[in-house]
Backbone as a ProteinNet text record, in pm:
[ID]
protein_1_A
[PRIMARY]
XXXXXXXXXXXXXXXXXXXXXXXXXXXXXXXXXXXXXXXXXXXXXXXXXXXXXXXXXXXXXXXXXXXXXXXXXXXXXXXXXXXXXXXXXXXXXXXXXXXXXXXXXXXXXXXXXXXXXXXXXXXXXXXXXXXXXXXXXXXXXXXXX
[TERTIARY]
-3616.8	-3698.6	-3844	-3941.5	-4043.9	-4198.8	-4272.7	-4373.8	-4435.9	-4440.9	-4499	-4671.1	-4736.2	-4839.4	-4920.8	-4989.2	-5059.5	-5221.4	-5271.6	-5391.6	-5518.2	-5502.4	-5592.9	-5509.2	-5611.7	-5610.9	-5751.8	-5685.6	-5780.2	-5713.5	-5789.3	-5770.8	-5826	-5767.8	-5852.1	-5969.9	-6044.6	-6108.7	-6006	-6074	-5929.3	-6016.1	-5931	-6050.7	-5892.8	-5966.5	-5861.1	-5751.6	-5629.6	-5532.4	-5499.6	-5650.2	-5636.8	-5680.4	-5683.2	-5694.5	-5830	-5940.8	-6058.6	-6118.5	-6038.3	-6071.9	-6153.9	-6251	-6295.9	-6243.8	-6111.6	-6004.9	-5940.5	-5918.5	-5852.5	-5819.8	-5949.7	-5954.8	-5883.5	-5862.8	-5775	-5647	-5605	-5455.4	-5347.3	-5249.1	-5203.7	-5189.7	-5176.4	-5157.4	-5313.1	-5429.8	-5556.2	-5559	-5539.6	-5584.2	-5491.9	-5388	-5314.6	-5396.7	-5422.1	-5474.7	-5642.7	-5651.6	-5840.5	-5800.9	-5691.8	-5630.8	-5628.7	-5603.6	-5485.5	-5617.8	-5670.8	-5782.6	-5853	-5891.3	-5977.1	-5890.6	-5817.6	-5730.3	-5722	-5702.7	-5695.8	-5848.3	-5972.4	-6053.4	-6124.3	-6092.4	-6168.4	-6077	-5954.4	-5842.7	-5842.1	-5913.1	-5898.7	-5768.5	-5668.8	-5555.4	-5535.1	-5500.7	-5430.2	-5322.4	-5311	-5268.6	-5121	-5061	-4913.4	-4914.8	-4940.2	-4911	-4894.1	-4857.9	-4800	-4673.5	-4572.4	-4410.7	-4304.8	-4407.4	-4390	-4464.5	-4454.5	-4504.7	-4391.5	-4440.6	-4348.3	-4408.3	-4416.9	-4522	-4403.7	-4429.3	-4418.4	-4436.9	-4406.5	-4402.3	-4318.2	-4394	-4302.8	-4251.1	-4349.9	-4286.8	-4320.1	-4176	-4158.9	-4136.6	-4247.2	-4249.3	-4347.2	-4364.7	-4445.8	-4574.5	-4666.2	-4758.9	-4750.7	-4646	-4614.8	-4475.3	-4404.2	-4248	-4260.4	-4156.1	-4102.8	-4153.3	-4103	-4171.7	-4342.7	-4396.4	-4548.3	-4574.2	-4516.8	-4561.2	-4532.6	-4460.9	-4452.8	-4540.5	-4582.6	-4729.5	-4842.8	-4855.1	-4993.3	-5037.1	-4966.5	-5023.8	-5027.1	-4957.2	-4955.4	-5123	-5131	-5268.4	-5354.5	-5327.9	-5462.9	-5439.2	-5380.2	-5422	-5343.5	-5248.6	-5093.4	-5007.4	-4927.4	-4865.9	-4745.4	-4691.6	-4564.6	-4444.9	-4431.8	-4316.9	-4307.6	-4387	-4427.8	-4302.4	-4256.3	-4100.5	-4191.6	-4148.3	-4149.1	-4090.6	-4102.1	-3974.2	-4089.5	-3982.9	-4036.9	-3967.4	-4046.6	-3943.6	-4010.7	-3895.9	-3968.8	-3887.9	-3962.9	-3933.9	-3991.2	-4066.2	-4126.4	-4255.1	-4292.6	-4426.6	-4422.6	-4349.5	-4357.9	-4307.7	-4283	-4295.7	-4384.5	-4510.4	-4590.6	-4564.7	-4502.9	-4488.9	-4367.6	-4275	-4158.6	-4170.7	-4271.9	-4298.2	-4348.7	-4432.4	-4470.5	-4330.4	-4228	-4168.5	-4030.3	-4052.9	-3943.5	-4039.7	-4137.6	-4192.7	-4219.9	-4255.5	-4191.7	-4114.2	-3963.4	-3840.4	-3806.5	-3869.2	-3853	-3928.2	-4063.7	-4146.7	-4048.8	-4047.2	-3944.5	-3862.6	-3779.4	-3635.4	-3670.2	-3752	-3806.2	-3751.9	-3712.2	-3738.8	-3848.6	-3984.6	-4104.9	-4185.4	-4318.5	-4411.9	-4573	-4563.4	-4741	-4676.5	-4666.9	-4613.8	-4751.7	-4742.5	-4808.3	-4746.1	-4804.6	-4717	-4817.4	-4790.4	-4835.9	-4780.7	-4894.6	-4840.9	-4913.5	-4860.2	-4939.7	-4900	-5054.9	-5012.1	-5101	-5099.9	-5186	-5157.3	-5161	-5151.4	-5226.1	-5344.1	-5412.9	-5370.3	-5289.9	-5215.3	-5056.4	-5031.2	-4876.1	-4791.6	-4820.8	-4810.3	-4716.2	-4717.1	-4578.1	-4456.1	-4356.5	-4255.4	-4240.8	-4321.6	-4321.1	-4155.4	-4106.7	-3953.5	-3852.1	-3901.5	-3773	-3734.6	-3759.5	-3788	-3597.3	-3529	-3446.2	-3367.4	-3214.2	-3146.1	-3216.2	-3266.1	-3328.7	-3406.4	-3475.9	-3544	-3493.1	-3366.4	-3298.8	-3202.1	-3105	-2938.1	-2942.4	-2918.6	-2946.3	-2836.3	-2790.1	-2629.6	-2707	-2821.6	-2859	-3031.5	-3087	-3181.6	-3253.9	-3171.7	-3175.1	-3189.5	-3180.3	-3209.1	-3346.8	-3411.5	-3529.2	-3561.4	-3652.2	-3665.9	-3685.7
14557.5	14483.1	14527.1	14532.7	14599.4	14476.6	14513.4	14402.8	14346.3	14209	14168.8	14115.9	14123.5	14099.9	14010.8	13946.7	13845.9	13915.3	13971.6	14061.2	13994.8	13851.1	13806	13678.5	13577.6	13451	13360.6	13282.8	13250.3	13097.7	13003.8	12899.4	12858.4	12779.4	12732.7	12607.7	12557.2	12430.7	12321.7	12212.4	12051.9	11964.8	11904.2	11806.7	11699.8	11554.5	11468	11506.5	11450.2	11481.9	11412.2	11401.4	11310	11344.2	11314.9	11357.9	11397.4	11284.6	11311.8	11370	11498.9	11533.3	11654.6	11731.7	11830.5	11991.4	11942.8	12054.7	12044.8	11949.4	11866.7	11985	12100.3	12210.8	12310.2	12345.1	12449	12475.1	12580.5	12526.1	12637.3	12511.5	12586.1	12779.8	12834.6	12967.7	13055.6	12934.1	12979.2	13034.8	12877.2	12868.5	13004.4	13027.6	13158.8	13239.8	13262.2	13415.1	13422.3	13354	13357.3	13405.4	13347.4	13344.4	13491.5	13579.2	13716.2	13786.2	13774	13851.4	13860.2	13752.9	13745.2	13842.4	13841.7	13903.4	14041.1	14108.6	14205.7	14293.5	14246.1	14275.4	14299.6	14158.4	14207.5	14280.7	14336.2	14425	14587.1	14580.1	14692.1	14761.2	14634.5	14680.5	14724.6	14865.3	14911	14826.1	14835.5	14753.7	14738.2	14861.4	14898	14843	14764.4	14782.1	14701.8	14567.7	14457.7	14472	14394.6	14375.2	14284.5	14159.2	14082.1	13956.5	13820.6	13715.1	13580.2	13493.2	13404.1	13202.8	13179.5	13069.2	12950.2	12817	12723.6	12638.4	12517.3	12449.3	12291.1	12238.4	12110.8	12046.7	12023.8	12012.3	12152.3	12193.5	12298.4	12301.5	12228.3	12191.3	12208.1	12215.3	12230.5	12375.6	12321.9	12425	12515.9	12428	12468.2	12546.6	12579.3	12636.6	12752.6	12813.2	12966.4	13014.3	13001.3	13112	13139	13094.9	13082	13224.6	13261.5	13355.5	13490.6	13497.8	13640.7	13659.7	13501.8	13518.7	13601	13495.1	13470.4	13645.3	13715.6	13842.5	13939.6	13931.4	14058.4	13973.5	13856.6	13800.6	13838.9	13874.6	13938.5	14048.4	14129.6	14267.7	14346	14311.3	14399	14378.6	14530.4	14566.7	14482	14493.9	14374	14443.9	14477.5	14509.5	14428.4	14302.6	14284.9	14100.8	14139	14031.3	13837.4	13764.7	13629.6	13528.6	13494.6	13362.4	13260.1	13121.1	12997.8	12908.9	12814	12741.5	12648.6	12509.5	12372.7	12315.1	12314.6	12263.7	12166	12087.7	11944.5	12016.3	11934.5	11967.5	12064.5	12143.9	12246.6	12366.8	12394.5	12474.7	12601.7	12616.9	12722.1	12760.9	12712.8	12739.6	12845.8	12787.5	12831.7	12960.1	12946.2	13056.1	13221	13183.2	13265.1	13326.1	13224.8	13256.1	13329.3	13298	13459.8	13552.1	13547.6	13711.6	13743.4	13676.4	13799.9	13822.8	13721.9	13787.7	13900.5	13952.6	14027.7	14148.9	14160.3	14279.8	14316.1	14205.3	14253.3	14323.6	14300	14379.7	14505	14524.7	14656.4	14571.8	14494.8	14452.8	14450.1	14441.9	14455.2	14546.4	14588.8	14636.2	14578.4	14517.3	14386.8	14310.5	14192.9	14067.2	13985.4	13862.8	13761.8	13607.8	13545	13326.1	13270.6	13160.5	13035.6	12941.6	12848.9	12753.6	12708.6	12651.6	12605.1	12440.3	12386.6	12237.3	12180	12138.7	12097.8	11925.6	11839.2	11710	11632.5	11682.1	11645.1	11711.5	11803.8	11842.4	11814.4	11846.6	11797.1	11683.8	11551.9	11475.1	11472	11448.5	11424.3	11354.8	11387.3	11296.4	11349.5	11435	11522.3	11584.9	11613	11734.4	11619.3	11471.7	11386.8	11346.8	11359	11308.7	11332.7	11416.6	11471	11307.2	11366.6	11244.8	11108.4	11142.1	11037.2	10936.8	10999.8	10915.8	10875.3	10923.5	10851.2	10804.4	10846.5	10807.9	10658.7	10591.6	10469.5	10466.1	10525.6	10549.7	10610.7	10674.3	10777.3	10722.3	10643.3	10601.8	10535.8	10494.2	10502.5	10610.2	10718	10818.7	10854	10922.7	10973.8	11099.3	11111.9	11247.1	11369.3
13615.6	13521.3	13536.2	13406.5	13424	13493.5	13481.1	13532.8	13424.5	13423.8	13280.5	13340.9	13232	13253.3	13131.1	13164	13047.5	13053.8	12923.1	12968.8	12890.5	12784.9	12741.2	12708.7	12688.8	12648.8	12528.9	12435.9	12337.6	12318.6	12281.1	12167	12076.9	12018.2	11893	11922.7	11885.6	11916.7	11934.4	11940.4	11938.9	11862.8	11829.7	11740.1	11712.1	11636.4	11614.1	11505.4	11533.8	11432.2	11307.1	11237	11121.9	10997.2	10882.2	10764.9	10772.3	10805.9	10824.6	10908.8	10999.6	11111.3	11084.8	11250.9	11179	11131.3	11198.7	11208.6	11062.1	10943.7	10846.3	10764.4	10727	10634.2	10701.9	10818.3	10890.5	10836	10803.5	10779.5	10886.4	10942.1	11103.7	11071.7	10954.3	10990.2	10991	10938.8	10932.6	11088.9	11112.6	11321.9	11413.2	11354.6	11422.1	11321.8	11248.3	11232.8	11278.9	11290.4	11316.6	11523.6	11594.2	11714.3	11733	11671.3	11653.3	11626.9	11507.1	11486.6	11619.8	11683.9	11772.8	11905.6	11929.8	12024.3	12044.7	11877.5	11845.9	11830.7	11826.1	11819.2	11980.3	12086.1	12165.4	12264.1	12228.5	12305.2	12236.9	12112.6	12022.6	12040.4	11957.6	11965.4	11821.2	11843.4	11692.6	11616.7	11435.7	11384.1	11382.3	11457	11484	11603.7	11691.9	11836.3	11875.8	11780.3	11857.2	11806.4	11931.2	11868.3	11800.6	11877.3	11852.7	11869.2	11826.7	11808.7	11806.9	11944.3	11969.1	11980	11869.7	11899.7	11849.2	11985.6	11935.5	11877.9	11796.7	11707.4	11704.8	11701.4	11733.1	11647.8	11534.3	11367	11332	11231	11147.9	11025.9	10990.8	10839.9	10749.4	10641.9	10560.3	10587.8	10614.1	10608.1	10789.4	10864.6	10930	10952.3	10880.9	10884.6	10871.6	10800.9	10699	10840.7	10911.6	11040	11058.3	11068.1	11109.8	11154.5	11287.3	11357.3	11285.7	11205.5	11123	11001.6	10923.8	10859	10901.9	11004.5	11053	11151.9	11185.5	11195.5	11132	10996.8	10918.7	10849.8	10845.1	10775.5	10849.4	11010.7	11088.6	11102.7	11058.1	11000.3	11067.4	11136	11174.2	11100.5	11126.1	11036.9	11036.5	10876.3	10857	10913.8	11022	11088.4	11219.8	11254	11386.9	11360.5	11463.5	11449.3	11439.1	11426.2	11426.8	11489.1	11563.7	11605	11674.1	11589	11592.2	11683.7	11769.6	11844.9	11874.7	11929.4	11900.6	12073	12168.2	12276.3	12344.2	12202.9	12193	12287.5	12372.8	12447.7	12524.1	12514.6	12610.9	12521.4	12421.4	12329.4	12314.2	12374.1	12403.3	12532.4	12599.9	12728.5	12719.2	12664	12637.9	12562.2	12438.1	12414.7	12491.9	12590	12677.7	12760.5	12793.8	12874.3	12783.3	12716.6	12593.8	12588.6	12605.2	12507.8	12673.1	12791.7	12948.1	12901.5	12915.9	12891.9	12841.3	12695.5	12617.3	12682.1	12720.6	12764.6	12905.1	12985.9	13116.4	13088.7	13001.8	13035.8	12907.7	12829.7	12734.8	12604.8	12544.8	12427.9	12369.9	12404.4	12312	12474.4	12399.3	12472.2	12462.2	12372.1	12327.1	12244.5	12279.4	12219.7	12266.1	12148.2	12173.9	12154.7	12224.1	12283.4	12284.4	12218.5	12200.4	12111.2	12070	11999.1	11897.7	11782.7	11685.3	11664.9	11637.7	11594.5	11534.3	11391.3	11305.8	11292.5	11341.1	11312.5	11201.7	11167.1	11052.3	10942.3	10917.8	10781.4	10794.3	10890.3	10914	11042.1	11013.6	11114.6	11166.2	11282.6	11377.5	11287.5	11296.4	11207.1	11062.5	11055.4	10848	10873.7	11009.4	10944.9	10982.6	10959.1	10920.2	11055.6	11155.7	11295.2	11381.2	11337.8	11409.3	11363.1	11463.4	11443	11558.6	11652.5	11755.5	11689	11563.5	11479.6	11328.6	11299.1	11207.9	11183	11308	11355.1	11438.8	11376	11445.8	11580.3	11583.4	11667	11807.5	11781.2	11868.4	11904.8	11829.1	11868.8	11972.7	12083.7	12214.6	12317.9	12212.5	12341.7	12315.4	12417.4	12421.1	12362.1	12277.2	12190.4	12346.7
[MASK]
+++++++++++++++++++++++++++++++++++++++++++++++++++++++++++++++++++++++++++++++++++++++++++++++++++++++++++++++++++++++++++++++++++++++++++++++++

C-alpha cells in the first residue's frame, strides 16, 4: 500500500444556519467551488490533476444533491473527467470522506483526490430529504438517527 498524505487544508467561514444568515446567499456548491479554487491555486495544481472528489453530506437534497462533488470542481476549473461521490455518515461524513479518498490514493485508485464536507443549513435545512424512515416510520421512531 502506498503512503497517503494530506498536503493542504481550507474552509469555508461558519456563520448561522438561517434564512437570514450571513452565509444565506452562498449556495452549498458556491462554498465547494470557491474551496477548490482556493486549493488549486495555492497548490498550482493543473486542471487535469485531480482524480477525484469525495465530500460528505448529510442532507442530499435540493441545492445540495445530483452529486455535489462532481459539480462543484469542473465549476473550479478542472477538468470534467474528475469522479464524484457523495456520502451521508450523519456527523461524521467529512471524516468519512477523507477516509475513502486514503483508501483510494493507498491502494492506487486515484493519485490527487480531494474530502470534505458540505453543509448549507440556511438554504437546505436539516430534515429537507424527508428525514429517513427514523423520522417518518412511526414503527422505527424510537431508534436513534
Amino acid at each position: 500500500m502506498r503512503e497517503v498524505f494530506i498536503y493542504d487544508s481550507v474552509r469555508t467561514p461558519r456563520g448561522r444556519g438561517k434564512a437570514d444568515g450571513a452565509l444565506h446567499e452562498a449556495t452549498p456548491v458556491e462554498l465547494a467551488r470557491q474551496l477548490m479554487v482556493a486549493l488549486k491555486e495555492r497548490n498550482n495544481l493543473p486542471d487535469d490533476s485531480l482524480d477525484e472528489v469525495v465530500m460528505g453530506t448529510v442532507t442530499t437534497a435540493g441545492e445540495q444533491g445530483a452529486t455535489l462533488p462532481r459539480i462543484a470542481p469542473i465549476l473550479a476549473g478542472f477538468t470534467d473527467r474528475v469522479a464524484g461521490l457523495q456520502i451521508n455518515r450523519a456527523c461524521a461524513s467529512a471524516l468519512e470522506a477523507v477516509s475513502i479518498v486514503a483508501g483510494k490514493i493507498g491502494c492506487g485508485m486515484a493519485d490527487l483526490a480531494l474530502a470534505g464536507g458540505v453543509e448549507s443549513m440556511s438554504r437546505v435545512p436539516m430534515g429537507s430529504d424527508g428525514g429517513g424512515p427514523h423520522g417518518i416510520d412511526p414503527r422505527v421512531s424510537f431508534v436513534a438517527p
